[in-house]
N, C-alpha and C positions, 0 to 999 in steps of 0.2 A: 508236480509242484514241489523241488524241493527245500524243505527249508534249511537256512544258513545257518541263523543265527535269532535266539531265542534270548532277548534282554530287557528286563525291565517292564515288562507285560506287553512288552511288541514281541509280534515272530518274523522276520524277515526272508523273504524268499522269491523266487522267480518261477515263471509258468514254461515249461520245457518245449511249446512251443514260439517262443520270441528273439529265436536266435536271429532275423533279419534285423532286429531294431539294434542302435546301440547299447551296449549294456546298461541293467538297470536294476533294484531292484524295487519289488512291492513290499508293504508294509501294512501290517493289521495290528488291531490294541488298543484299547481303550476306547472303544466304539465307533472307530473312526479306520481308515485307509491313504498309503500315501505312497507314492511311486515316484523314483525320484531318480535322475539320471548317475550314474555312477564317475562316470570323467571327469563332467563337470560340478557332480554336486548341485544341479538345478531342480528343484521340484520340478517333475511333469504333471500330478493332479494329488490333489487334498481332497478326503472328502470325511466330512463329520469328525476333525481333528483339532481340537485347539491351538492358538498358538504355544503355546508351555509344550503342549505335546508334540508338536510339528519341530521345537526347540530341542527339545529330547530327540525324539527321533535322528534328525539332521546331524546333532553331536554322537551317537552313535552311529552312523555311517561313517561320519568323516573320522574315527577311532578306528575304524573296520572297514574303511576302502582299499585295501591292498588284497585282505580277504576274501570282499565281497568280487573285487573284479576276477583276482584269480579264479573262486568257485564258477562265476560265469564263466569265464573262457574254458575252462577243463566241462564245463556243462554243456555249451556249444560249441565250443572248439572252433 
């Protein structure tokens, strides 16, 4: 489970076995969970996250989607 990227009281990271799906990552923080497609930038599932923090969340990915997908791809290759 490594993590990416640690911002804002989210940790963000992916499970080292999900290399069939398309790249993604998960999110923990602020008592809540969020997993969110990395290409498209689409929430796949929210759970126990506010909007304000879903808003957060989403502007840091789309900050750090170049990052995020490179580390997936060198992670699953």
């Amino acid at each position: 489970m490594p993590t990416i990227l640690r911002q804002d009281g989210f940790r963000f990271f992916f499970y080292s076995r999900e290399g069939n799906e398309p790249s993604h990552i998960h999110v923990v923080g602020h008592g809540g969970e969020m997993k969110v497609w990395l290409d498209t930038l689409v929430v796949a599932k929210v759970f126990n996250l506010s909007p304000k923090h879903q808003k957060a969340v989403m502007q840091i990915i789309s900050q750090n989607q170049e990052l995020l997908i490179k580390k997936w791809e060198e992670f699953h290759g």
